[in-house]
OpenMM code with the backbone's topology and positions (N, CA, C; nanometers):
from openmm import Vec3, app, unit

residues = "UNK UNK UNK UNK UNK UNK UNK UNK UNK UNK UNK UNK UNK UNK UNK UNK UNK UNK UNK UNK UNK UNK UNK UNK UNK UNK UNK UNK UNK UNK UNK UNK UNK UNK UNK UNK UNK UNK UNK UNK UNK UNK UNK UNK UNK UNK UNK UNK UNK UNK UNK UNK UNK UNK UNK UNK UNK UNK UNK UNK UNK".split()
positions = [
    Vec3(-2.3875, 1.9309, 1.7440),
    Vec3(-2.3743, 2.0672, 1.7009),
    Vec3(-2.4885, 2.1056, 1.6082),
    Vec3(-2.5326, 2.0184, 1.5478),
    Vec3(-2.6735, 2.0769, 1.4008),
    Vec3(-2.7426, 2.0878, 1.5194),
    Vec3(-2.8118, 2.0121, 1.5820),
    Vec3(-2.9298, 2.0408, 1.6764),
    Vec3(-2.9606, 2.1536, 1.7037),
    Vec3(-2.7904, 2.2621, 1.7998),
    Vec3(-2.8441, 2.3544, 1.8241),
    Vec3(-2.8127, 2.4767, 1.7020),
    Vec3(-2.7565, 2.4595, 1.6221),
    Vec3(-2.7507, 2.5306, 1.5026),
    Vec3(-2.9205, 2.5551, 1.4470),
    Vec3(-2.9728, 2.4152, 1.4424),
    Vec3(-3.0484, 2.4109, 1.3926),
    Vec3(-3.1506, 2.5258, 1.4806),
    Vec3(-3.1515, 2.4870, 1.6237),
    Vec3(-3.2571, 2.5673, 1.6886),
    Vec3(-3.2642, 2.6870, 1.7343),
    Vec3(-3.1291, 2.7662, 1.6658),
    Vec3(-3.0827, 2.8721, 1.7136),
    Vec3(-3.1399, 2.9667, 1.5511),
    Vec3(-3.1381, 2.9047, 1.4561),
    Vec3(-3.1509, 2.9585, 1.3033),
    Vec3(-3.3115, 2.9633, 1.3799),
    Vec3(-3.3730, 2.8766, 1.3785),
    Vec3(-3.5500, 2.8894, 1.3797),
    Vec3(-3.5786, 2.9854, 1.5001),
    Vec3(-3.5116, 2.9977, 1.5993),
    Vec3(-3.5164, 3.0875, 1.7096),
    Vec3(-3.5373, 3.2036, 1.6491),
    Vec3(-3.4157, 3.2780, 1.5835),
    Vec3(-3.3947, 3.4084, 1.5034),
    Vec3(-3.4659, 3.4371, 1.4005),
    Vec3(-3.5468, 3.3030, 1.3077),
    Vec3(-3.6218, 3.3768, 1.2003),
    Vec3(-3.7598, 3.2887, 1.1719),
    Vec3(-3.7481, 3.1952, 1.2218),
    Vec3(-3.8451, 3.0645, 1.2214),
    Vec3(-3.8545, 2.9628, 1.0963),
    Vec3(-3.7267, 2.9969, 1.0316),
    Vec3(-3.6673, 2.8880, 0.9027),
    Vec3(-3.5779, 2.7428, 1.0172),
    Vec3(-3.6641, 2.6437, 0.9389),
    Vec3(-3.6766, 2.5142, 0.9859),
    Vec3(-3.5508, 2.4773, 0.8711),
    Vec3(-3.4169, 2.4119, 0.9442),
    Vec3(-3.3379, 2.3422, 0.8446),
    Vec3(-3.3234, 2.2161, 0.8814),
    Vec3(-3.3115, 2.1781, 0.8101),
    Vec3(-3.3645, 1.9833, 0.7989),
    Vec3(-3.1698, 1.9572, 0.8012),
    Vec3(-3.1476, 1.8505, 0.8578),
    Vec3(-3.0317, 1.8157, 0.8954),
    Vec3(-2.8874, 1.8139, 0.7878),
    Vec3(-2.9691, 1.7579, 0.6817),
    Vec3(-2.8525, 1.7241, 0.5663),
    Vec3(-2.8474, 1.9024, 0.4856),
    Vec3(-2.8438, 1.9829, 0.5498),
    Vec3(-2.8680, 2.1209, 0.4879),
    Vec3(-2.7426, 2.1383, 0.5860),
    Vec3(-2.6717, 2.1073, 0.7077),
    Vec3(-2.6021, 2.1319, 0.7768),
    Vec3(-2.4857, 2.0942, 0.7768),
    Vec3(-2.3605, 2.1333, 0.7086),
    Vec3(-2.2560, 2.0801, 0.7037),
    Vec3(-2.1204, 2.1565, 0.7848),
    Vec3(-2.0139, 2.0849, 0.8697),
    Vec3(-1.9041, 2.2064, 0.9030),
    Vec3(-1.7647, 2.1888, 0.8673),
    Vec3(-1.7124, 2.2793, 0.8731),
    Vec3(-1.5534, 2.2339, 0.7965),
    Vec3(-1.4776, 2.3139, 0.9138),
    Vec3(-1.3686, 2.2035, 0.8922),
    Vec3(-1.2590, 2.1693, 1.0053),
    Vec3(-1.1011, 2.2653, 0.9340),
    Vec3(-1.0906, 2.3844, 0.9725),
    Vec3(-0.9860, 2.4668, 0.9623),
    Vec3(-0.8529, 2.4160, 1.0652),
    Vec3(-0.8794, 2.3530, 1.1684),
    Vec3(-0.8125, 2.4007, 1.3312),
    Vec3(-0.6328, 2.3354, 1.2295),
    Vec3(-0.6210, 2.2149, 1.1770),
    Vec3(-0.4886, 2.1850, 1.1427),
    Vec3(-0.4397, 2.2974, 1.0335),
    Vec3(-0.4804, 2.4185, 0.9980),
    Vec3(-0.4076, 2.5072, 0.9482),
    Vec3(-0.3393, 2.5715, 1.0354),
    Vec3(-0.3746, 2.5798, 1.1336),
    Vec3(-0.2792, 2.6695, 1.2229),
    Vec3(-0.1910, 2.6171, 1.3200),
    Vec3(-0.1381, 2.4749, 1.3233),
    Vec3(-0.0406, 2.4255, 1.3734),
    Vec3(0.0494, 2.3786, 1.2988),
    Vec3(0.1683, 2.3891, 1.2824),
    Vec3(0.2766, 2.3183, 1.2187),
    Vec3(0.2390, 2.1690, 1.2508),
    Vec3(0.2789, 2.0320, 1.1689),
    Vec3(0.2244, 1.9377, 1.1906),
    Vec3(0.3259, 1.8945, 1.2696),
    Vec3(0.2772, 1.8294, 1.3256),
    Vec3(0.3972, 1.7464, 1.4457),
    Vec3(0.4407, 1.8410, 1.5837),
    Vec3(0.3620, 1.9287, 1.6015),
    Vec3(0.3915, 2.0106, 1.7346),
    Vec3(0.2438, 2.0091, 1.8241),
    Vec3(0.1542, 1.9606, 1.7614),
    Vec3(0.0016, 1.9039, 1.8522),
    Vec3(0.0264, 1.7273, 1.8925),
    Vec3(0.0419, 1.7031, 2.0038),
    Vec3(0.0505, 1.5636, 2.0869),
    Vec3(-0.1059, 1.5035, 2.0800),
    Vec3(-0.0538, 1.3759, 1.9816),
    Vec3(-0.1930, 1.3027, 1.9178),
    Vec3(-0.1705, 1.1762, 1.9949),
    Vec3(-0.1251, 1.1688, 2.0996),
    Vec3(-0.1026, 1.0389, 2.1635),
    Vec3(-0.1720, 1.0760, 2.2970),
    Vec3(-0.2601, 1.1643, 2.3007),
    Vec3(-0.3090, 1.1955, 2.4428),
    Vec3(-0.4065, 1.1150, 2.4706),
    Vec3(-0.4520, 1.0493, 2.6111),
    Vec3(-0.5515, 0.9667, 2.6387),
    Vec3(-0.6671, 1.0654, 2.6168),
    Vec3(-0.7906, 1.0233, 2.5995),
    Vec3(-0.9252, 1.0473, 2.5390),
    Vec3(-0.9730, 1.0998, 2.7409),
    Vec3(-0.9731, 1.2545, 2.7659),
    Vec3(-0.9611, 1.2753, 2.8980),
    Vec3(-1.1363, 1.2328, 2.9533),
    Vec3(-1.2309, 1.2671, 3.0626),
    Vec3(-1.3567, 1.2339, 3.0539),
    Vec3(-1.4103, 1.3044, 3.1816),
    Vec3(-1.5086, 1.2759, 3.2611),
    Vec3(-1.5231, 1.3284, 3.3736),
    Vec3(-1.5002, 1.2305, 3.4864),
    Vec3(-1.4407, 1.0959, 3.4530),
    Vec3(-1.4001, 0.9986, 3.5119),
    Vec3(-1.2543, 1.0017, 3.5840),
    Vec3(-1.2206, 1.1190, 3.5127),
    Vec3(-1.0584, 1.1900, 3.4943),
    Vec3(-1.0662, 1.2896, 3.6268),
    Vec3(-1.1526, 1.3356, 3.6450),
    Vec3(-1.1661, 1.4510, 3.7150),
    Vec3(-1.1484, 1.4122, 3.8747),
    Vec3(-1.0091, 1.4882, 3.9362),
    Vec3(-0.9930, 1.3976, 4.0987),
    Vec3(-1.0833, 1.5386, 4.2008),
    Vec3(-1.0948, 1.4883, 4.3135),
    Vec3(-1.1801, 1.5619, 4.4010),
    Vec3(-1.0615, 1.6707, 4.4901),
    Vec3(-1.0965, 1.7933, 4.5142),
    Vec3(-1.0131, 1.8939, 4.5310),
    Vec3(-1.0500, 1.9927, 4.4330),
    Vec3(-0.9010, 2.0508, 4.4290),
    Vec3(-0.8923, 2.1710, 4.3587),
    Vec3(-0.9774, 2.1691, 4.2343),
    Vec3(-0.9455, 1.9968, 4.1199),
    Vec3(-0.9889, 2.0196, 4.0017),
    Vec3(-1.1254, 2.0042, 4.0057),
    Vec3(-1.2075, 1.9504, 4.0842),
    Vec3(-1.3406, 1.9745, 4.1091),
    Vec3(-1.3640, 2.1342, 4.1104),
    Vec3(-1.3182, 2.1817, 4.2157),
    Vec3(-1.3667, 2.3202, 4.2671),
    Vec3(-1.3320, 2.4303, 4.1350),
    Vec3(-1.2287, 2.3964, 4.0244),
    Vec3(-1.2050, 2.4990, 3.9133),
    Vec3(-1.3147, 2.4353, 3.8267),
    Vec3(-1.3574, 2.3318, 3.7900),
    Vec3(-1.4596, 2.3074, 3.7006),
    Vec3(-1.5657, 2.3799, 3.7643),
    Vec3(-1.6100, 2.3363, 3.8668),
    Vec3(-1.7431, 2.4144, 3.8990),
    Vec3(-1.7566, 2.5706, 3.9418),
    Vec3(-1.6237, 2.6257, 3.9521),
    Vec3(-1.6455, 2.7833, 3.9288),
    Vec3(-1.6702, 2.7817, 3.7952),
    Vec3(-1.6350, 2.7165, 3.6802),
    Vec3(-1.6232, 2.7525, 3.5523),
    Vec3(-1.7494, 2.7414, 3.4973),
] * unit.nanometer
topology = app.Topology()
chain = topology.addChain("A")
for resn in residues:
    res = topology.addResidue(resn, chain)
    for name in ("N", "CA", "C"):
        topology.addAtom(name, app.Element.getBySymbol(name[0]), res)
């Protein structure tokens, strides 16, 4: 994520930010009650992905 942060800031003004200038903060567990997000889910991948339909909706997407 800094990478393109980074190359998107110098894009728009040509200020160069050096990495440790880049920090982000993680809001997303304010907005779930705890214990109603399923933290036991397998880690999904593109190894996951079967041939058919779920092929053909990824690659419209």
């Amino acid at each position: 994520m800094a990478p393109a942060l980074r190359d998107g800031v110098r894009l728009a003004d040509g200020l160069r930010l050096p990495a440790e200038d880049i920090a982000c903060a993680f809001y997303g567990d304010l907005y779930f009650e705890k214990g109603t997000r399923s933290a036991d889910l397998p880690a999904w991948d593109e190894t996951d992905v079967e041939d058919g339909l779920e092929v053909e909706l990824l690659m419209a997407w």
